[in-house]
C-alpha positions in Angstrom: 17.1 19.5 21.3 16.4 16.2 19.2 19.4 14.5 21.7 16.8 15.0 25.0 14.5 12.6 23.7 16.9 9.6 23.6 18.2 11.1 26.7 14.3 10.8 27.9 13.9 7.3 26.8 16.6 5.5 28.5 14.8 6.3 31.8 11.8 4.8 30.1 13.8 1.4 31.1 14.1 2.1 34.8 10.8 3.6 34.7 8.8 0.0 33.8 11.0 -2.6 35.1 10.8 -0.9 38.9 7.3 0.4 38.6 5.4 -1.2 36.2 4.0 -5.0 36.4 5.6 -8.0 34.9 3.8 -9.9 32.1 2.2 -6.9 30.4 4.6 -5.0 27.7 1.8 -5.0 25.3 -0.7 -3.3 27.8 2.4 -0.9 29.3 3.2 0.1 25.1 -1.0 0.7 25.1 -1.3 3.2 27.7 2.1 4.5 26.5 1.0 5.6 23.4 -2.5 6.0 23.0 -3.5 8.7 25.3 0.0 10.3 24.1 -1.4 10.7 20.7 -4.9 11.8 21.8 -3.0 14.8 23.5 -0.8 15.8 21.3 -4.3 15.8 18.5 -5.9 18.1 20.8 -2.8 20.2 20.7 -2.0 20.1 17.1 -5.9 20.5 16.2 -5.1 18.9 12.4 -6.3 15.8 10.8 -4.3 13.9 8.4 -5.4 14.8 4.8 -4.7 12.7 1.6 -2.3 9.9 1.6 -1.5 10.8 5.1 -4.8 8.5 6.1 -2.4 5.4 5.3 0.9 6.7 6.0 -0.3 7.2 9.6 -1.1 3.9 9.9 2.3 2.5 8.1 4.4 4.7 10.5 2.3 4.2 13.6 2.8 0.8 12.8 6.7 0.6 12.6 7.4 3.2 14.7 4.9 2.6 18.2 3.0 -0.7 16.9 5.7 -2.8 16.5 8.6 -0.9 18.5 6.9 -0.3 21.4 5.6 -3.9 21.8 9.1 -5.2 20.8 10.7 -2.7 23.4 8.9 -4.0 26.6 8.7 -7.0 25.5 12.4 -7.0 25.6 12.7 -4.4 28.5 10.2 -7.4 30.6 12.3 -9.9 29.2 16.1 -8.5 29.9 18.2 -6.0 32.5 17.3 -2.7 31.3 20.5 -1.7 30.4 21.0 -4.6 27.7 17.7 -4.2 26.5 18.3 -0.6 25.8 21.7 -1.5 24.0 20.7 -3.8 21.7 19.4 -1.0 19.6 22.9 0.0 18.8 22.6 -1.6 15.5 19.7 0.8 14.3 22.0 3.8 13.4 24.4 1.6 10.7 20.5 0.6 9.4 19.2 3.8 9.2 22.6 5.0 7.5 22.1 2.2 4.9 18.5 3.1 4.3 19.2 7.3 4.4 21.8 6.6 1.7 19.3 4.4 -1.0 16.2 5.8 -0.2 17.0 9.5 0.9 19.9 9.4 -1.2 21.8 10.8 1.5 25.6 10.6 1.6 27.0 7.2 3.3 30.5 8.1 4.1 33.0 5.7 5.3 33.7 7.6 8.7 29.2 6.6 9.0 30.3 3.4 8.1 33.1 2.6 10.4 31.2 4.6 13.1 28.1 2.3 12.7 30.0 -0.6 12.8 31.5 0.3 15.8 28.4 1.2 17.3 27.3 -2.6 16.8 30.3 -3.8 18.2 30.1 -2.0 21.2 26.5 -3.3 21.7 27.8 -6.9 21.4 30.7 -6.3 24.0 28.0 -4.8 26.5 25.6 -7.8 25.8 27.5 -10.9 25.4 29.7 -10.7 29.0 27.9 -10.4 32.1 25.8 -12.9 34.6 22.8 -12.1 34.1 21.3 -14.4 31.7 20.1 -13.4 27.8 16.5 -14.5 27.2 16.6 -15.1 23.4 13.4 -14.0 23.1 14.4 -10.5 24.8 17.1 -9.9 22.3 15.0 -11.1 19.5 12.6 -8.5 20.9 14.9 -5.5 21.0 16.3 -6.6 17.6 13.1 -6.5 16.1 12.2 -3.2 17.5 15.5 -1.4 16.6 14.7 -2.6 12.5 11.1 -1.4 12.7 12.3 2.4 14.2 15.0 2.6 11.7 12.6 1.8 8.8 9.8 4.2 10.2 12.1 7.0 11.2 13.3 6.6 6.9 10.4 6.9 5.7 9.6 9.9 8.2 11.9 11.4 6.3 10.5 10.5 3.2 7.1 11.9 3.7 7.1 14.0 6.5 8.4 17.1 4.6 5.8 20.2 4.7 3.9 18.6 7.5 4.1 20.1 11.4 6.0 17.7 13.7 3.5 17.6 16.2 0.6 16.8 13.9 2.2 13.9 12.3 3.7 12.8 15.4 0.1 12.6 16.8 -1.3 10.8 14.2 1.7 7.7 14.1 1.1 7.9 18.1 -3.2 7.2 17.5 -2.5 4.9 14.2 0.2 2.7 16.8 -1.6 2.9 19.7 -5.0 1.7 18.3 -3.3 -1.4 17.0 -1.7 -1.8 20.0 -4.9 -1.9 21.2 -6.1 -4.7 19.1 -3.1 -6.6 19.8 -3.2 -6.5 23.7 -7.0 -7.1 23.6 -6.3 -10.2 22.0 -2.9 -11.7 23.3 -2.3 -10.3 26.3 -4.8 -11.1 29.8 -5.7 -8.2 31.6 -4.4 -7.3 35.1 -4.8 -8.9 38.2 -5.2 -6.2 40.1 -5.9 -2.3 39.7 -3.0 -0.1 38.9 -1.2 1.3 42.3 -0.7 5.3 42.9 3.3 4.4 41.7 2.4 2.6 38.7 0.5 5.7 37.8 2.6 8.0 38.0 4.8 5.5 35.8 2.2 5.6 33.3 2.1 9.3 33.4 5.4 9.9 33.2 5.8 7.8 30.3 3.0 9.3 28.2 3.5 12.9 29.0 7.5 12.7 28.9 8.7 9.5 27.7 6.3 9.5 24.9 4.6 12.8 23.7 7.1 15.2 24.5 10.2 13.3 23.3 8.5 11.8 20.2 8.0 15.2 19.4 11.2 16.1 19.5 12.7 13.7 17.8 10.3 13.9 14.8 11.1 17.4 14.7 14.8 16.4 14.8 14.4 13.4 11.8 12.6 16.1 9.3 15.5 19.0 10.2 18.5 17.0 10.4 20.3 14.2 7.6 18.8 10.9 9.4 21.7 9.4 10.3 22.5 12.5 13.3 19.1 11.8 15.2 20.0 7.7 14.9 23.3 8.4 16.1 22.0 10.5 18.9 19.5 7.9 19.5 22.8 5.6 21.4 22.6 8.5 24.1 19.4 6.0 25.5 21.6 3.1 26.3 24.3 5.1 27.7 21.3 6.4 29.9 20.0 3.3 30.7 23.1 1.4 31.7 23.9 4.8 34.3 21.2 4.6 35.8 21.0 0.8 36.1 24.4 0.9 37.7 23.4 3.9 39.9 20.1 3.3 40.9 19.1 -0.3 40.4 23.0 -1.6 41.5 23.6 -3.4 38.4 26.9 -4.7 37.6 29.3 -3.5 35.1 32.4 -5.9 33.3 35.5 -4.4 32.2 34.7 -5.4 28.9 30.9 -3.8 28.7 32.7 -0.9 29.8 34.7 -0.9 26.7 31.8 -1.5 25.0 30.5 1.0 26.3 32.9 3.8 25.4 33.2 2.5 21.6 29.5 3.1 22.0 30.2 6.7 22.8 33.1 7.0 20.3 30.6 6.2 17.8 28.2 8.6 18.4 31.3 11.1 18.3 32.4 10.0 15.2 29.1 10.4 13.2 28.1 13.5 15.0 31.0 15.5 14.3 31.2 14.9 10.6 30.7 18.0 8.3 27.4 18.1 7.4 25.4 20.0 5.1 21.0 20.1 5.3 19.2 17.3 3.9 18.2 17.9 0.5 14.2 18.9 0.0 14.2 19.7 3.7 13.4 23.4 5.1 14.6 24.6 7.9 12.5 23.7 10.9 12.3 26.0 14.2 10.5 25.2 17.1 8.6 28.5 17.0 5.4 27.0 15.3 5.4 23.7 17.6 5.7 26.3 20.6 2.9 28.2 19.7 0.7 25.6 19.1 1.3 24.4 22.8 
């Protein structure tokens, strides 16, 4: 279940950079998540009690705030495939992180699989014509650190708590910054959104954004955090499909090695023995379910 939303998001690529207009990542992250985390409140029909009043606003920070503007920034910015790759190095951080703050195990098979993971990133992004806008990588770079530090401390704090609640709040806490951001860098529109870019906007919300986000959540608090990190690689693999299928990119020889050390990776980490994270009940989709 947890492997559909990184599955969902490497459409998400596609998705803006043949529907959506140029020049406005900070606007498209907005709408993204916003109106996702309005839904998913009215769903879960719980507001954040306690410390969970600033932890909302810490994780909707790293995890939609600054990811989302970071991703189409990056997604504006590059092909959609390399933008979506550059986030290979987020499982070998969230590994690092799992292991001294979650005190998770960090075995060297994790090790040699993350590594890997980075390497097949930089084999798919250094070849190729199409040309590297620093700034894109930079982007896409920035984004994959602040996911791997939110979806940490996720972990951290999320346990007892439904995913769908706290995924709501991170998505209201992000998107109102988001908010603040695009009001003040970003000019509006020149024109009004088109029936397509709509739809785009829905899709991304509804799909791309509440219903995988709840997934995944779901999948960080059930599973040791380096498995839903891992997983997360299945995006780029996505993206770079369906930019070779549908928007006729161009494949190397040598991104397509890349490419399958990518995969290997992912393998590697995923079929490691594994036992439940420690201080972590099991979590069903039963409650979630209901509340929908």
């Amino acid at each position: 279940m947890t492997a559909l939303a990184p599955v969902v998001w490497g459409t998400t690529y596609l998705t803006t950079t043949t529907f959506l207009p140029p020049g406005h990542p900070l606007l498209i992250a907005t709408v993204r998540a916003l109106p996702a985390g309005f839904i998913l409140l009215l769903v879960a029909r719980r507001l954040p009690t306690g410390s969970w009043w600033w932890r909302s606003w810490v994780l909707g920070a790293l995890n939609f705030t600054v990811f989302f503007g970071c991703l189409f920034i990056a997604a504006d910015r590059l092909p959609g495939g390399v933008a979506a790759v550059v986030g290979g190095i987020q499982p070998l951080i969230v590994a690092v992180l799992g292991w001294r703050i979650l005190s998770e195990r960090l075995t060297v098979v994790t090790i040699i699989a993350g590594t890997a993971g980075v390497i097949g990133v930089g084999l798919i992004v250094a070849p190729g014509d199409a040309a590297l806008d620093p700034v894109g990588v930079a982007a896409a770079l920035s984004g994959a650190v602040s996911m791997a530090v939110g979806t940490v401390l996720t972990k951290r704090w999320g346990a007892g708590q439904p995913p769908l609640a706290v995924t709501a709040w991170q998505l209201l806490a992000g998107g109102i910054l988001l908010a603040a951001l695009t009001a003040v860098v970003e000019p509006p529109p020149d024109a009004l959104p088109t029936a397509p870019q709509l739809g785009a906007y829905a899709y991304l919300t509804l799909v791309g954004t509440a219903l995988a986000y709840v997934l995944w959540f779901r999948g960080v608090r059930s599973l040791p955090t380096r498995l839903p990190a891992f997983v997360g690689l299945l995006s780029p693999v996505v993206a770079v499909v369906l930019g070779l299928v549908v928007a006729g990119e161009t494949l190397s020889a040598l991104q397509a090695v890349g490419l399958v050390t990518v995969l290997a990776s992912v393998t590697a980490a995923v079929a490691q023995p594994r036992t439940r994270a420690s201080n972590v009940p099991p979590v069903g989709l039963e409650p979630t379910l209901k509340r929908f």
